[in-house]
matplotlib code that plots the C-alpha trace (Angstrom):
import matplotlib.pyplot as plt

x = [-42.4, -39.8, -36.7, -34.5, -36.8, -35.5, -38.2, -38.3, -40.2, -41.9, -44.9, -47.0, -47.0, -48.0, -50.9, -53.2, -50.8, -50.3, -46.7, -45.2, -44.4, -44.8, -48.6, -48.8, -49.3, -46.7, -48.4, -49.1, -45.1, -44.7, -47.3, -45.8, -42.4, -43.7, -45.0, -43.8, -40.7, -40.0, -36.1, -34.6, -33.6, -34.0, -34.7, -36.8, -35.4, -34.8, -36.4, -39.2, -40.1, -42.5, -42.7, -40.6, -42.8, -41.0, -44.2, -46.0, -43.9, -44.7, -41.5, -40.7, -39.5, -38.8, -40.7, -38.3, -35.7, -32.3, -29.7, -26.4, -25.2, -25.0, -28.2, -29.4, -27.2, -23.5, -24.7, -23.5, -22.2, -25.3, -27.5, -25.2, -24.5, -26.5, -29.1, -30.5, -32.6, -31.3, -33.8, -31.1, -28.9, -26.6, -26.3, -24.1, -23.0, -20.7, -17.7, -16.6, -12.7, -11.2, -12.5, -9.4, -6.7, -3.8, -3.9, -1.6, -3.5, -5.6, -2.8, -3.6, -2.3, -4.3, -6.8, -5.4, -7.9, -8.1, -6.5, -9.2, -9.6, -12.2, -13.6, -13.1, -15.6, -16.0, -19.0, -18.4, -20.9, -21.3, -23.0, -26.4, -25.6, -27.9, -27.7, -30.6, -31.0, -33.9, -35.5, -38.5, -40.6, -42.3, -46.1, -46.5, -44.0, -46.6, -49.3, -47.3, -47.9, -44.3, -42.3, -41.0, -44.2, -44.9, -42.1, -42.3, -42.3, -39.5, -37.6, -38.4, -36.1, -33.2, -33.2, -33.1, -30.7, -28.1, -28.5, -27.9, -24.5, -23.6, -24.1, -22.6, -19.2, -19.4, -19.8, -16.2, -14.5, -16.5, -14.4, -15.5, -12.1, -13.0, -16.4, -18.3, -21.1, -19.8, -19.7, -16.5, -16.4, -14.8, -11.7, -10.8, -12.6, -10.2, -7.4, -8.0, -9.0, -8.1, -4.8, -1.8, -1.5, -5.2, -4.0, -2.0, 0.1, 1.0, 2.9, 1.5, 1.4, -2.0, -4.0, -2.6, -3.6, -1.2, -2.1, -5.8, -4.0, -2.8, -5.3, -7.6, -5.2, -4.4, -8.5, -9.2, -6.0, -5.6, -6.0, -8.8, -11.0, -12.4, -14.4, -14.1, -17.2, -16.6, -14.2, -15.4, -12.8, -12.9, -14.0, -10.5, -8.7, -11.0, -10.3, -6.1, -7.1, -8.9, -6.2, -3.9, -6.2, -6.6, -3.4, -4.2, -7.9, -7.5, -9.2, -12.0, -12.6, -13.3, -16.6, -17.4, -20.1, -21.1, -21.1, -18.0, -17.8, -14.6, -13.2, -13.1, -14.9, -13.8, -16.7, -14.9, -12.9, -11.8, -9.7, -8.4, -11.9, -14.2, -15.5, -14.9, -17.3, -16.0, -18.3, -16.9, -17.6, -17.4, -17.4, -14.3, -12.0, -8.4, -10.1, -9.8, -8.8, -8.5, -11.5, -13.5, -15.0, -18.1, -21.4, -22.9, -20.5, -21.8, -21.3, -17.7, -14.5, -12.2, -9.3, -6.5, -3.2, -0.3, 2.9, 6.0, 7.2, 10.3, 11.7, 13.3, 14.7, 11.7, 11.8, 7.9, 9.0, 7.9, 9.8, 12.1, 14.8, 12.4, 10.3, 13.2, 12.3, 9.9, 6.4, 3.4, 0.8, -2.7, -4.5, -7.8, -10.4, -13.2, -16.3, -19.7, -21.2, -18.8, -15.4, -13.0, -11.0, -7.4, -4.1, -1.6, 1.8, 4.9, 3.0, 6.0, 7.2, 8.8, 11.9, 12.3, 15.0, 14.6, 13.7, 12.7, 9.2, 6.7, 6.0, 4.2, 1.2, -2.2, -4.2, -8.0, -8.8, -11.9, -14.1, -15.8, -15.5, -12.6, -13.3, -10.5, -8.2, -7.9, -4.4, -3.6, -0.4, 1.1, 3.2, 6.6, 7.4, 3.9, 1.8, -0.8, -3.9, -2.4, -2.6, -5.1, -6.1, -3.5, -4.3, -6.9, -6.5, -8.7, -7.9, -6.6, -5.5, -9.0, -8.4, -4.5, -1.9, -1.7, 1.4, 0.6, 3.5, 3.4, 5.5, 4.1, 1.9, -0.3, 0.3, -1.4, -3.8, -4.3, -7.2, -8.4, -9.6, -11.6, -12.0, -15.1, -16.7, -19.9, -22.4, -24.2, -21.6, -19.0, -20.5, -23.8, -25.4, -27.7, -30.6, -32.7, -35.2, -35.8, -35.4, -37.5, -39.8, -40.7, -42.7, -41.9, -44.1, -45.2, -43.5, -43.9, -45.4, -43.4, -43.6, -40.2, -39.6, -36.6, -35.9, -33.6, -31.8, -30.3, -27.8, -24.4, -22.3, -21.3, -17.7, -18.0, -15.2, -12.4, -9.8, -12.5, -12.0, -9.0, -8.0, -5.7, -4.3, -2.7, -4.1, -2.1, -2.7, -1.3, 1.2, 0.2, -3.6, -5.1]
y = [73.1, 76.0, 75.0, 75.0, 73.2, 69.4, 66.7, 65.4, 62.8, 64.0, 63.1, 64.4, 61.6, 59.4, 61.0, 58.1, 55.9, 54.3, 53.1, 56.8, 57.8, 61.3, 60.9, 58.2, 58.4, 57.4, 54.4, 53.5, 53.0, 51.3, 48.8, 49.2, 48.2, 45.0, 44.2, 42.9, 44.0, 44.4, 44.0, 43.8, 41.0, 39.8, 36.0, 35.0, 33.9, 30.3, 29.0, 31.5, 33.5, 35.1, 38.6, 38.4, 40.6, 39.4, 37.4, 40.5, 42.4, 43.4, 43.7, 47.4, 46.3, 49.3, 49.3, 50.2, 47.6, 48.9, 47.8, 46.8, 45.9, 47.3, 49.9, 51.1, 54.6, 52.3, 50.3, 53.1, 51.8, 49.6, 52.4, 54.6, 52.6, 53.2, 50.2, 49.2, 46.1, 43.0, 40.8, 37.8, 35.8, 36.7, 40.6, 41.9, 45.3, 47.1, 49.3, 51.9, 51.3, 53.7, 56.3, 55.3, 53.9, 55.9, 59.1, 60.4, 59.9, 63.0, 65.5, 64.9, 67.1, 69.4, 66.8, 63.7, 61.3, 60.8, 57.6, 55.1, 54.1, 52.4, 52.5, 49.1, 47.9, 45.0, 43.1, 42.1, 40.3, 39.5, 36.5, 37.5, 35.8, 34.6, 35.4, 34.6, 33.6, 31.9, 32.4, 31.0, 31.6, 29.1, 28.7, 30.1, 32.8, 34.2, 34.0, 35.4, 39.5, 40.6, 43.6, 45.0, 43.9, 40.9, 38.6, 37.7, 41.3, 41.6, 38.6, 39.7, 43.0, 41.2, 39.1, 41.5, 43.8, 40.8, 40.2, 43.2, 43.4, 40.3, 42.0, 45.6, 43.4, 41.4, 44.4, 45.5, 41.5, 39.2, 36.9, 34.1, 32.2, 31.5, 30.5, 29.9, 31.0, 35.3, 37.4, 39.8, 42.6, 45.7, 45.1, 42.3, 44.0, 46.6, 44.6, 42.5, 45.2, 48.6, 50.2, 49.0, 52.8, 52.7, 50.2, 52.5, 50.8, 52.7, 49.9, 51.0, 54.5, 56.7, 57.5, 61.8, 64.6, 64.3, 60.3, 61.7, 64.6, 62.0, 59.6, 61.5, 62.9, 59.3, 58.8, 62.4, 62.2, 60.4, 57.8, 57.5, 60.6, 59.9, 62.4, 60.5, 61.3, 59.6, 57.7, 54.7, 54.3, 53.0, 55.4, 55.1, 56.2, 59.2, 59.8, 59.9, 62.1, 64.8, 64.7, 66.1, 69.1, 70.0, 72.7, 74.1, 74.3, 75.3, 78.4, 77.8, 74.4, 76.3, 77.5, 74.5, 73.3, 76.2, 77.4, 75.5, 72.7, 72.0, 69.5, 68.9, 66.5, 67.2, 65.7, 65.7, 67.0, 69.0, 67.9, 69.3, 67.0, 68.3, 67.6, 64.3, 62.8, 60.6, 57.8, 56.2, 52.5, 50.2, 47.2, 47.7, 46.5, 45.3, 41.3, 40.7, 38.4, 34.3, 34.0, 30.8, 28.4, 30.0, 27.9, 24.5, 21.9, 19.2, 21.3, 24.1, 22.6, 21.1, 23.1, 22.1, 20.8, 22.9, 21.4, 22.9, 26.0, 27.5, 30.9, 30.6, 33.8, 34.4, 37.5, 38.1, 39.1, 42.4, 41.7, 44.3, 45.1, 47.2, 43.7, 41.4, 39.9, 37.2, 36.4, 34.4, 32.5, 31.0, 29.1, 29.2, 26.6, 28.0, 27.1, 28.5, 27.2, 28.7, 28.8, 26.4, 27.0, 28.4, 26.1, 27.6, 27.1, 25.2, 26.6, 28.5, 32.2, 32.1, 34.5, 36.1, 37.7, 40.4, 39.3, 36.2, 34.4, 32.1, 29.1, 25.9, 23.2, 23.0, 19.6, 19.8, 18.1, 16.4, 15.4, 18.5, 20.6, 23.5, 26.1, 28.4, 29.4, 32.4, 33.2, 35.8, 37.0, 39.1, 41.9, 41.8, 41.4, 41.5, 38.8, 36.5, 39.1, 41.6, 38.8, 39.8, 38.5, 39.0, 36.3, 34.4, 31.3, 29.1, 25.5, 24.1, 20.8, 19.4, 17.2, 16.9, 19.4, 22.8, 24.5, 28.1, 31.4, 34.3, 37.2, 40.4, 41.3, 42.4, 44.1, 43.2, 45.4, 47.5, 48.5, 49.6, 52.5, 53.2, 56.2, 56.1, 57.6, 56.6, 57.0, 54.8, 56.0, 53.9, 51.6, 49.4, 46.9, 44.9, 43.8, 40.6, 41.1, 43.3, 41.6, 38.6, 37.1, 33.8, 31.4, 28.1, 24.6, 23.6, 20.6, 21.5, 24.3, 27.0, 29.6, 29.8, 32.2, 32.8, 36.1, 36.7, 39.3, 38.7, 40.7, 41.6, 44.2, 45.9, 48.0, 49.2, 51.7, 50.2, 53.3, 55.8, 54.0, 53.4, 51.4, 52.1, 48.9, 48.5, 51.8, 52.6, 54.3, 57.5, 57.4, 57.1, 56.3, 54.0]
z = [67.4, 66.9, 65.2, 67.8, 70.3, 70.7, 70.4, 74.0, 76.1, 79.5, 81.3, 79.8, 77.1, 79.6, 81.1, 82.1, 82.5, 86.3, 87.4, 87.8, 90.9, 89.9, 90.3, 93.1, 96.8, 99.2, 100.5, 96.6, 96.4, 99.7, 98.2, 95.0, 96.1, 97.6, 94.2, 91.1, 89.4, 86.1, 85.7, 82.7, 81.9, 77.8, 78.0, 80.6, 84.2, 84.5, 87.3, 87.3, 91.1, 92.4, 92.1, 88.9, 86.7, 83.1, 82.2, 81.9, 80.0, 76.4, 73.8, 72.7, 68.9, 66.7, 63.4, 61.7, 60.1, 61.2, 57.5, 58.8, 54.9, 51.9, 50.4, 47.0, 47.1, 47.5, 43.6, 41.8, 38.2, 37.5, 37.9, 36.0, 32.8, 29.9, 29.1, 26.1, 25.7, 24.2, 21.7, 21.6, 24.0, 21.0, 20.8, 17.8, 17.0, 14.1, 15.0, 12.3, 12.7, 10.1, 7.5, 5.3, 6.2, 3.8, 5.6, 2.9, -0.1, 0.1, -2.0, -5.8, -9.3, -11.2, -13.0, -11.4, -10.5, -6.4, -4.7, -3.8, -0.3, 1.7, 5.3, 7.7, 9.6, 12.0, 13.6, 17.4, 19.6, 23.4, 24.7, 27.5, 30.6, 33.5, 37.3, 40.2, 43.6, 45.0, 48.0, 50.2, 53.6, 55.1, 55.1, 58.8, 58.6, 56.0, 58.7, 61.4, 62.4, 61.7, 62.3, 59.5, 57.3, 54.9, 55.0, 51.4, 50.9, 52.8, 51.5, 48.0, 48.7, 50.1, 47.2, 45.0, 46.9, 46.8, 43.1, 42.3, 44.8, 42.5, 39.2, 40.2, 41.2, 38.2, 35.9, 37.3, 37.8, 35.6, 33.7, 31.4, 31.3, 35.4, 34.8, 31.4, 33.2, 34.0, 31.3, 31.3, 33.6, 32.4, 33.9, 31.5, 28.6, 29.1, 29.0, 26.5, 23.8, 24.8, 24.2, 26.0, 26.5, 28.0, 31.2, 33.7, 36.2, 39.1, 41.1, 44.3, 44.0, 45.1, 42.5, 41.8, 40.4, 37.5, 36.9, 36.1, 33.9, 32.1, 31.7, 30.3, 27.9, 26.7, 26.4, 24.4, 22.3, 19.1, 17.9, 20.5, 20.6, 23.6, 26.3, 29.7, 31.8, 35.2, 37.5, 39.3, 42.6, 45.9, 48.5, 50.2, 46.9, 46.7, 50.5, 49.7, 46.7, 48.5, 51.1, 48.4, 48.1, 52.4, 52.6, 48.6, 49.9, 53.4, 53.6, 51.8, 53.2, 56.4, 54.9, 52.6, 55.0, 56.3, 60.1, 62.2, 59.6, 58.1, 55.9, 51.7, 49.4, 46.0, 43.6, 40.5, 38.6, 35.2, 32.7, 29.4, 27.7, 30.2, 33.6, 35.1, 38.0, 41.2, 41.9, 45.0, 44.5, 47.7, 45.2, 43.7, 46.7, 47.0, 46.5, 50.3, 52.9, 52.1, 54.6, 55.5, 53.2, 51.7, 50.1, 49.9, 51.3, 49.3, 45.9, 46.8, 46.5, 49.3, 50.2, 47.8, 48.1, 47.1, 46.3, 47.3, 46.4, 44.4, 43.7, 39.9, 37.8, 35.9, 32.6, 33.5, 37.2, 38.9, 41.9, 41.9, 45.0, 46.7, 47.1, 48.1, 51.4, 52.4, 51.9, 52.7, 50.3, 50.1, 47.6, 47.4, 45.4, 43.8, 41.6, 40.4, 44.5, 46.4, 47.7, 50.1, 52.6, 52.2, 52.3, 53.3, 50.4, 52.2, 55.3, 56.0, 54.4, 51.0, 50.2, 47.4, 45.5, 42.9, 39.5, 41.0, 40.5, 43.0, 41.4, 42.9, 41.7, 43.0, 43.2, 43.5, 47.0, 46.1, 43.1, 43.1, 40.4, 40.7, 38.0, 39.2, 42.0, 44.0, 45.2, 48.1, 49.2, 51.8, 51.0, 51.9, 55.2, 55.9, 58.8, 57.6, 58.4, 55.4, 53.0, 50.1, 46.6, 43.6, 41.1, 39.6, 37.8, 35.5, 36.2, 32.9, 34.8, 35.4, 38.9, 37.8, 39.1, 37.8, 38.1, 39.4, 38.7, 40.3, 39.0, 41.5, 38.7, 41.0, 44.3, 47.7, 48.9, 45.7, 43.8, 40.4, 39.1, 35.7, 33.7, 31.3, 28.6, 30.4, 27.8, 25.0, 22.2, 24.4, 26.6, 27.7, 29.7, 26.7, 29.0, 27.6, 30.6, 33.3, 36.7, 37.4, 40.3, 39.0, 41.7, 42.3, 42.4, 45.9, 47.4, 50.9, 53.2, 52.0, 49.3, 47.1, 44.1, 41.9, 41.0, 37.8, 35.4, 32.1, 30.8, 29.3, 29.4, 25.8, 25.6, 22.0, 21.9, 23.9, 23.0, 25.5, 28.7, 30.8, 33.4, 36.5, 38.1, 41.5, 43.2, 46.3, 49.4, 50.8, 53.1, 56.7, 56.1, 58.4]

ax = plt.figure().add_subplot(projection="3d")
ax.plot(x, y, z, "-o")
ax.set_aspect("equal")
plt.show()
């Protein structure tokens, strides 16, 4: 075929083939149309008559699994992070902190003997955690001639493509203080041992061309010597960013593609340390929408009861006069089975003043276990749908009341960013085993299987990685 030939259908693949009326007599189609008919219908007629052909007709099913979800190419950072393997559930490693720490002592006299001084180490360790999912096909479902091959084959895939969704989001958000079971993401690794300088705040502001300027100064300057490598953002964040380059870039963007394409996608970027790559990560989000109750029924929490609310003075707020006005709140219950559904606080908007907090208690509805709560907010002004998650809290109260503040620390529908020195001199993931299919006994006609990883991610110089918290959006994005 020549290349500009387009793959086409005709006739001729369906030499031999009766029922065209291309190659049929005239009195073949008079009969023909006294006949049956083939319709189209998809689930067969209800009561059945005659000359209603759908009895006879054979399914046209694609091969070919169409994915609706999530694939391989969007689980960027797992496949990126350096791994080492791990030979405990314990894994310990030394930081060199300081050479010396008098940094004056080095001038001496003619014949004087030097100042002693002495290096400082410290040993730090991280604790392997465990995540799996199990799966299982019945007996006759193995038997069956499906479409899209084996279906333990099959099933085997999806579990392992929704394991690792749950470990590329936890390697950003895990957080031990929610659940013993999570190990920390890098988000609260970052927080709680970087820098204060090394968590940027931009209140709601797009991520900019002289935020990354400075970030990676902060990183490659003293007392951190860092050489960040790439930035893990949300696709959207990248999008505003890129935007900011369309007029600077507007002739050459003409001929970026080539031919009559247009457009600019800007694939990293260079900084004063060296060249910094985008990895556009749909896992890093804004923490979404309250949503419906999610897991086992018997085993996720009930939806809890909220107290009413108040709006005290508070010297922790972030509400400042731009975000005076009134708001909407949801509480969400959640534990290691799932999530409930969302109440709803005073079920009525809240107003708040500048400089003010949000404050109410949450009661666990039921005997169920709450390990934390999720707590969404709308921003100012805004209706229910724009509500999104801007706190987490580990229930401290046990099935009491926990009193729950909220100080705008966090600003709805923001994201993060993070800057990293992506390599094994700053970061890991310690890996006690690679990912496991272990089969299950038999107890009825079905074949089940767990499949497992074990792991732990390892920040070992906190100073070469940064984090950006609440990422804006452009101005008139959609």
């Amino acid at each position: 075929m020549l290349p500009n030939q387009i793959n086409m259908v005709g006739l001729r693949d369906y030499q031999g083939v009766e029922g065209f009326f291309g190659a049929m007599a005239g009195s073949e189609v008079d009969f023909l149309n006294k006949a049956l008919a083939a319709g189209s219908e998809i689930n067969a007629p209800s009561p059945f008559t005659a000359g209603d052909g759908f009895a006879l007709r054979v399914e046209s099913l694609e091969s070919t699994l169409k994915v609706t979800t999530y694939k391989m190419e969007h689980l960027r950072f797992f496949r990126g992070i350096p791994k080492l393997p791990a030979y405990n559930t314990v894994e310990e490693f030394n930081r060199l902190e300081s050479y010396g720490a008098n940094e004056e002592s080095a001038f001496i006299s003619e014949g004087d003997l030097p100042n002693e001084d002495d290096s400082l180490f410290s040993r730090q360790y991280a604790l392997v955690k465990f995540l799996g999912t199990t799966r299982r096909v019945t007996h006759p479902m193995t038997l069956v001639r499906t479409a899209h091959g084996p279906a333990i084959a099959q099933e085997t895939t999806n579990g392992t493509m929704h394991l690792l969704k749950m470990l590329e989001r936890a390697l950003f958000y895990g957080d031990h203080t929610l659940s013993a079971l999570q190990f920390d993401g890098f988000e609260k690794l970052i927080r709680d041992n970087s820098p204060t300088t090394n968590v940027v705040d931009l209140r709601g502001a797009p991520l900019s061309e002289d935020a990354l300027v400075d970030g990676c100064l902060i990183v490659n300057d003293a007392p951190n010597y860092g050489n960040p490598t790439h930035l893990h953002l949300n696709p959207k964040v990248k999008s505003d960013l890129t935007k900011t380059f369309f007029p600077k870039e507007r002739g050459p963007s003409l001929n970026a593609g080539g031919g009559n394409m247009i457009g600019l996608d800007i694939k990293g970027f260079t900084a004063q340390s060296g060249d910094i790559a985008f990895e556009p990560n749909v896992f890093i989000t804004d923490g979404g929408a309250p949503g419906a109750a999610v897991g086992d029924a018997t085993r996720r929490p009930a939806t809890p009861v909220a107290g009413a609310s108040a709006t005290p003075p508070a010297a922790l707020s972030q509400f400042a006069a731009d975000d005076a006005g009134n708001y909407l709140v949801y509480a969400v219950a959640c534990n290691r089975y799932g999530r409930s559904a969302a109440v709803w606080v005073d079920g009525a908007v809240i107003a708040v003043a500048a400089g003010d907090e949000i404050t109410f208690t949450l009661t666990p509805g039921s005997t169920v276990d709450v390990e934390w709560y999720d707590i969404y907010r709308t921003p100012v002004g805004g209706a229910a749908a724009t509500a999104r998650r801007v706190l987490r809290v580990p229930n401290a109260a046990g099935a009491g009341a926990q009193t729950i503040n909220e100080y705008n620390a966090n600003i709805p529908g923001c994201t993060s960013a993070f800057l990293f020195q992506q390599n094994l001199e700053c970061m890991s993931f310690r890996q006690l085993a690679p990912m496991l299919k272990i089969p299950l006994a038999v107890i009825d006609s079905s074949v089940r299987w767990m499949q497992l990883i074990y792991g732990v991610p390892v920040l070992y110089t906190p100073g070469k990685v940064l984090l950006y918290r609440n990422v804006g959006r452009a101005s008139g994005h959609l």
